[in-house]
C-alpha positions in Angstrom: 95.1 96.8 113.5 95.8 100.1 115.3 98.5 100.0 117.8 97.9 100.2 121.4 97.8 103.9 122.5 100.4 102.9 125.0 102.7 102.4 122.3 103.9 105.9 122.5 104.6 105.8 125.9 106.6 103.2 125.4 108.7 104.9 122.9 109.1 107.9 124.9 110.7 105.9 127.7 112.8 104.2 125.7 114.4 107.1 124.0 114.9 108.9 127.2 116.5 106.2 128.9 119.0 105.6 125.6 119.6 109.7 125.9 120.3 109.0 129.6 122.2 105.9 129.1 124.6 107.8 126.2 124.9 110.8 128.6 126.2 108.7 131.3 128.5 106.8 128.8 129.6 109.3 126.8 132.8 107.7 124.6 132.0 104.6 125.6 129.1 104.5 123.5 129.9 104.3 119.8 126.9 103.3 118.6 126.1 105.9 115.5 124.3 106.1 112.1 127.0 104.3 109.9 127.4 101.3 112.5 125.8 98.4 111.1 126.7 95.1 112.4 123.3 95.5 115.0 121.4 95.4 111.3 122.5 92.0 110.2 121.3 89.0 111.4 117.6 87.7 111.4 116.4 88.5 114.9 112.5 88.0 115.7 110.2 90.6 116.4 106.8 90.3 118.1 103.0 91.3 117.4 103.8 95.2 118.9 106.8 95.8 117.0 105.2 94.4 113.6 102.0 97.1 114.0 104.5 99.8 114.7 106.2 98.9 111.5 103.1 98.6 109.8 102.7 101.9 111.3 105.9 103.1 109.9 105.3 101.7 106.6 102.0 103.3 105.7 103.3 106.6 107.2 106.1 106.1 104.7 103.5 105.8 101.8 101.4 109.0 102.4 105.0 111.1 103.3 107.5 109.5 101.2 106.1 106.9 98.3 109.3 106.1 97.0 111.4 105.2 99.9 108.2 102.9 101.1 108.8 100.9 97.8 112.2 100.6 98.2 111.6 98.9 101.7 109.1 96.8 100.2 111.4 95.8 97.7 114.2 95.4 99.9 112.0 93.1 102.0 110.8 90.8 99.1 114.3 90.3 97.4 115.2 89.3 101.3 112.3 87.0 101.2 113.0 85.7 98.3 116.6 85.0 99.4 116.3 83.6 102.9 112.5 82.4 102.2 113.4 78.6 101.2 114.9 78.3 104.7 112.8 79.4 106.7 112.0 77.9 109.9 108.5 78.4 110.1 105.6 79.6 107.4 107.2 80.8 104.6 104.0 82.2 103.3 102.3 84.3 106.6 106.3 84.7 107.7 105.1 83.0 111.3 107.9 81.9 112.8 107.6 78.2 114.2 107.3 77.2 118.0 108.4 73.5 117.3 111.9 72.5 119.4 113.3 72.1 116.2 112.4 75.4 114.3 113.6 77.4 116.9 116.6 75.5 116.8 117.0 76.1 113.1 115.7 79.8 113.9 119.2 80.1 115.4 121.0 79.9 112.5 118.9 81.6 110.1 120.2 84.5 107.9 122.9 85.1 110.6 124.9 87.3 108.1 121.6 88.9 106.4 121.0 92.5 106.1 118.0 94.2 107.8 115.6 95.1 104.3 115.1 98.5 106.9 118.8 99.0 106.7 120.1 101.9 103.8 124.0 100.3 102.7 124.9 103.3 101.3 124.2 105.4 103.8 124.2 103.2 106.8 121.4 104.1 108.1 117.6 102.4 109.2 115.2 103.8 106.9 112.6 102.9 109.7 114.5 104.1 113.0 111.0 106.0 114.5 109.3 103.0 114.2 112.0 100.3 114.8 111.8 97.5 116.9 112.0 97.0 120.9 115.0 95.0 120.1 116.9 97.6 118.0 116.3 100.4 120.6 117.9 98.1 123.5 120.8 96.6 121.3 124.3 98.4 122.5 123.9 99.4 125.9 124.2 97.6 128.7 121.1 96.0 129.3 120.0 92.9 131.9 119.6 89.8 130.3 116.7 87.6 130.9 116.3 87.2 134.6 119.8 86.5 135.7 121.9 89.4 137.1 123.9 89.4 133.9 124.3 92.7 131.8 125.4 92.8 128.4 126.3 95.4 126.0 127.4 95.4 122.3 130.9 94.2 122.1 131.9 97.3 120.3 131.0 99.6 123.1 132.8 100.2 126.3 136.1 99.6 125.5 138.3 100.2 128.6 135.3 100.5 131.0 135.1 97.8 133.9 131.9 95.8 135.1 131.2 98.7 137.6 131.4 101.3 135.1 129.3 99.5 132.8 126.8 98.4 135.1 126.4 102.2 136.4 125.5 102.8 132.6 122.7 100.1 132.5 119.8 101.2 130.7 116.2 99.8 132.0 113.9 98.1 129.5 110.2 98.5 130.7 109.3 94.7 129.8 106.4 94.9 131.6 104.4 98.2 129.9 105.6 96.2 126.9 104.0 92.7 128.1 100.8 94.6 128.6 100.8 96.4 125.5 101.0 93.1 124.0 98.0 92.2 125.9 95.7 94.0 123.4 96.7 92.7 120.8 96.0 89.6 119.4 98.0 86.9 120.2 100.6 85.4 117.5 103.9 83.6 117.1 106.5 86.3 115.9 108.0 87.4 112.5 110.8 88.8 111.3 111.3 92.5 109.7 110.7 91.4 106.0 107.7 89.8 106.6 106.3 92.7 108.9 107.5 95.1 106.3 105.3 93.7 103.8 102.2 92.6 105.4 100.9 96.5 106.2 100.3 96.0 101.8 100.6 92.0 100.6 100.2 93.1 97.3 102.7 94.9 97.5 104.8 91.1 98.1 106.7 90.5 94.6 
């Protein structure tokens, strides 16, 4: 399925507000290519950010064949890994909505590597096309509803609560919530699973 136009505008805000945010920041922020504990840990992903990676994916195999393979098989040795415990379908890579499988969802492949993420070079080999929760992980951002505003703990070193929460960057949740909107509705996934499903045969 083709993702929303919208998407892009999406995107677009979201770089410029990171741009903003590491402008305003400047030292404070450390995050850089070659920082990778943000890529480690399962973290789920909804129906938006699996289309862009599908996106990203089949880009991937008309531009760069080889690299698209190595994410695929990057994201079936992690399936094949983490698969046994997953708290949800193991097959379709659904994530369950039970009490209980979200419970387990919490401590699922905590210390995993992202199948996006290079470990040589430390890099995401999908950073276009990444998800909503990578390009808001590190700044400060609000979280949830609360007045709360968090950051990645190896940023802003030295800064106090006013100095971070000038830095804040805004997440536009609700362009995102309508975005969503036209798509179909489904339980999220994680990046394995999304990174396979653009080509299941491709699943080994």
């Amino acid at each position: 399925m083709p993702l929303p136009a919208g998407d892009d505008q999406l995107i677009q805000i979201m770089d410029a507000a990171l741009a903003e945010v590491a402008r305003r920041a400047g030292p404070w922020l450390v995050c850089r290519e070659g920082c990778t504990p943000c890529c480690h840990g399962a973290f789920a992903i909804n129906a938006l950010d699996v289309e862009r990676l599908r996106t990203g994916i089949g880009t991937l195999h008309s531009t760069n064949p080889t690299l698209a393979a190595t994410l695929e098989d990057r994201a079936s040795a992690w399936i094949a890994e983490y698969g046994s415990a997953f708290p949800g379908d193991p097959t379709t890579g659904l994530l369950g909505t039970s009490e209980a499988e979200q419970q387990a969802f919490e401590d699922f492949a905590n210390d995993a590597p992202c199948p996006a993420l290079d470990p040589a070079a430390g890099r995401c080999d999908v950073y276009a096309w990444r998800p909503m929760t990578c390009r808001s992980f590190g700044p400060p951002v609000r979280m949830g509803e609360g007045d709360a505003i968090g950051c990645c703990e190896l940023c802003f070193h030295g800064a106090s609560e006013a100095e971070i929460a000038a830095c804040e960057m805004p997440v536009p949740h609700d362009l995102e919530d309508q975005l969503l909107a036209d798509l179909p509705p489904q339980p999220d996934t994680v990046v394995a699973y999304a990174l396979l499903s653009a080509h299941p045969s491709s699943a080994r």
